[in-house]
N, C-alpha and C positions, 0 to 999 in steps of 0.2 A: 419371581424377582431374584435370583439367585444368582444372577449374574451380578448386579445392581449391588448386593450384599458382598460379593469379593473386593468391590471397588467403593466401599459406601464412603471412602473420605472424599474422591473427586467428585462422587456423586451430589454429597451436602456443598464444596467448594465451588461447584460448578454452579449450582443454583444462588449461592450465595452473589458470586461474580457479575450472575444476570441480572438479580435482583439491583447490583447494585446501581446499574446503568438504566434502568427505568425511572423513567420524570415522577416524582410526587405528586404525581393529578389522580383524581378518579379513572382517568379514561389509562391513566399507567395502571394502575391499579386493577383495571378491567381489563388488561391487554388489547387494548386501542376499543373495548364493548361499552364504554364510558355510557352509551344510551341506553343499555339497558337498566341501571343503577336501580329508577325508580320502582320496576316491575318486580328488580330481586329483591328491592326492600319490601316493598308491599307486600309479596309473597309471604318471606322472612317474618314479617308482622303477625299474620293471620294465623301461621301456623305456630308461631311460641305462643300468644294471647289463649290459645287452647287449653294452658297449662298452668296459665300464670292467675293469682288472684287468692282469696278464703277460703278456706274450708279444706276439709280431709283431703289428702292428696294434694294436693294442688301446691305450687310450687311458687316461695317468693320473690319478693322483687326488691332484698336490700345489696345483692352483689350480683356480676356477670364479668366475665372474663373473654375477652376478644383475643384469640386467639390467629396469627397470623395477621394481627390487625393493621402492616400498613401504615397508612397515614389518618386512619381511624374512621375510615367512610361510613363500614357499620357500630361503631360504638356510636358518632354521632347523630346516626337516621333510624338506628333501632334499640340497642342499649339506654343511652341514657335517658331518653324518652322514657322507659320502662323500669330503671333501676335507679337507687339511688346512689351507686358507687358502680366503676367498671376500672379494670383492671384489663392494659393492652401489653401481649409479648408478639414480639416481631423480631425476627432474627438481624433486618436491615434499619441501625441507626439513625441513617436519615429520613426514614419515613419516619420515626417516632420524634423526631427534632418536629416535622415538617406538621405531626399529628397535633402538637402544644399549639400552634397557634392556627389550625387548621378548626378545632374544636370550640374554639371560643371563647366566650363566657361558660358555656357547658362544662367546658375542659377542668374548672375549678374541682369537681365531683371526680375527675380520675382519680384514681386511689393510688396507680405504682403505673410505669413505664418498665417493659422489662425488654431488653435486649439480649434475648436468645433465640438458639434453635428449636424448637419443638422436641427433637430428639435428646435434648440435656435440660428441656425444664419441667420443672416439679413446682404444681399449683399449691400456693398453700394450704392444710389439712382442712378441711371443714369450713373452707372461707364463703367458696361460691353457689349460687341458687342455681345459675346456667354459664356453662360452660360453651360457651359458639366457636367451631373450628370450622372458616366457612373457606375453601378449595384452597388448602394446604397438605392435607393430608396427603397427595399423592407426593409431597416433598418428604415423606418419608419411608421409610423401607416397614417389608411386612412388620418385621419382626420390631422396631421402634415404636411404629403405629400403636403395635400392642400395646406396647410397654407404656408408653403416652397415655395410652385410654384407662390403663390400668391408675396410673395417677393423679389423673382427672376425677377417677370413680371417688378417690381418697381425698377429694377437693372439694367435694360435694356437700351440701348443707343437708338435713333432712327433706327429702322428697325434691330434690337434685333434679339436674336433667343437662345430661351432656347431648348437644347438638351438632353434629356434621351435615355439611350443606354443601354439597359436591357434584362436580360430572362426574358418571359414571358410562363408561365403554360400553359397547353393543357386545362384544365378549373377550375373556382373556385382558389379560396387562398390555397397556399401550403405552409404551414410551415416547416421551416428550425430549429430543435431542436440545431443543432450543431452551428451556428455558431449566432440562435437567428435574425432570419429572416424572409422576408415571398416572395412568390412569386408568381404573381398577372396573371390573363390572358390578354388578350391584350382589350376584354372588358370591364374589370374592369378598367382596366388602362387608358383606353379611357374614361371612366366616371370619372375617379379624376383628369386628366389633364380642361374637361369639367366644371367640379364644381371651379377649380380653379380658370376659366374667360380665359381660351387660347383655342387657335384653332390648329390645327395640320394641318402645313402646306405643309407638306411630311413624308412620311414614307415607311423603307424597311428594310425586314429580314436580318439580314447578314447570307453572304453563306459562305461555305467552313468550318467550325467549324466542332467538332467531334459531330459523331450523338448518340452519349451517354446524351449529354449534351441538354439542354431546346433549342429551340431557343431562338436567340437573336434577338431584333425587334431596330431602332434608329429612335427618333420622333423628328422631328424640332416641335418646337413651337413659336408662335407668341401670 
């Protein structure tokens, strides 16, 4: 990504620009994949409930952070179901307008709306149980990525769990012109979660998605 990093201001403007011309629906949300929503939640579901719950280890369920959350598709179908506060940052305003009354009655339990980049926000210390960054991360450069995962780790409650939930490339960086993106393989990905200071405590493809589309891989982190 080194090109990517000479130019990372048009890189962040450019996507911001995209973002902004996208409808507030789930299927914008999905880049016109609006039908698969159900399968990525159900997915989504099985695989945090593995983590969530009493006893040693095991990770609570009094905050979550949605991270690139949009108009808050997964704070509403998998967060708040599961936590009792969720915390959404989204770098585009009008999804987060469009999330207050998208969420409902639910919505009463968001804790903060945050309107930033991923690359200039800092989770509060010690607040959240799970951290969910679900296909944003390629909206940032290696070196951000890091730095991100690195303040997420410091965001974390005891027995934490930062989750990425991402396509991953068949190999090598693949640039995304249209929407001003990049998408990383699961090596690579595995060495920037590394370089951050986390371990990856599980991980598994989700199934059932259309096979036009990358896989999708979901990585707990500790």
């Amino acid at each position: 990504m080194g090109d990517i990093a000479e130019d990372e201001g048009s890189f962040y403007s450019n996507a911001e620009d995209y973002w902004r011309e996208v409808p507030p629906t789930v299927d914008g949300m999905l880049g016109g994949y609006g039908s698969i929503s159900n399968i990525d939640l159900k997915g989504s579901k099985a695989f945090l409930q593995k983590f969530l719950g009493e006893g040693e280890g095991k990770t609570g369920t009094s905050c979550a952070l949605d991270c690139g959350a949009g108009i808050g598709r997964i704070t509403k179908r998998l967060l708040l179901p599961l936590f009792k506060t969720v915390d959404l940052v989204d770098v585009t305003k009008e999804f987060l307008d469009k999330a207050k009354t998208y969420l409902g009655e639910d919505g009463k339990r968001v804790g903060n709306y945050y309107c930033h980049g991923l690359q200039d926000f800092v989770p509060e210390s010690g607040r959240y149980d799970v951290i969910w960054i679900q296909w944003v991360i390629g909206h940032l450069t290696d070196d951000h990525l890091v730095e991100f995962l690195r303040r997420c780790q410091k965001g974390l409650r005891p027995n934490g769990l930062v989750v990425i939930k991402d396509n991953v490339s068949y190999e090598g960086v693949v640039p995304d012109e249209v929407d001003s993106s990049v998408c990383r393989d699961l090596d690579i990905v595995h060495s920037l979660v590394s370089r951050a200071g986390l371990r990856i405590i599980h991980e598994e493809q989700q199934m059932d998605f259309p096979k036009e589309i990358y896989h999708v891989y979901s990585l707990a982190l500790r």
